[in-house]
C-alpha positions, 0 to 999 in steps of 0.5 A: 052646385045643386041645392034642393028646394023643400017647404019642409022636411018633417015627413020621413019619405020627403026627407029621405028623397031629398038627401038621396038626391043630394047625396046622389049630386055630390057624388056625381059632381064631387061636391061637399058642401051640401045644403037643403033650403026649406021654409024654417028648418034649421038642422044638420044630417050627416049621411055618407061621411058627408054633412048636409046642411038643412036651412031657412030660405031666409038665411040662405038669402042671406049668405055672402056670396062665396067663389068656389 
């Protein structure tokens, strides 16, 4: 699992390098669920056909723990 650390995503060159990287791990692990953690945003991008889920640390924290 890859999940990307950002304080925030506001910055257009910042957002754009961490979904290339995000999408660039899918790819490579053949992964779906794919997350962005920041300080306090909470939006969802789709790029690829994929969706990418951009969240607060703290509710990232606070997700139950799931097998893949």
């Amino acid at each position: 699992m890859h999940i990307p650390v950002t304080w925030d995503m506001t910055d257009e060159i910042t957002c754009e390098r961490e979904i290339r990287g995000v999408l660039e791990a899918a790819r490579a692990t053949r992964c779906d669920n794919l997350f962005i953690v920041t300080k306090d945003e909470e939006r969802i991008i789709s790029r690829e056909s994929k969706q990418i889920n951009i969240v607060p640390a703290w509710k990232w924290l606070l997700q139950p723990i799931t097998q893949a």
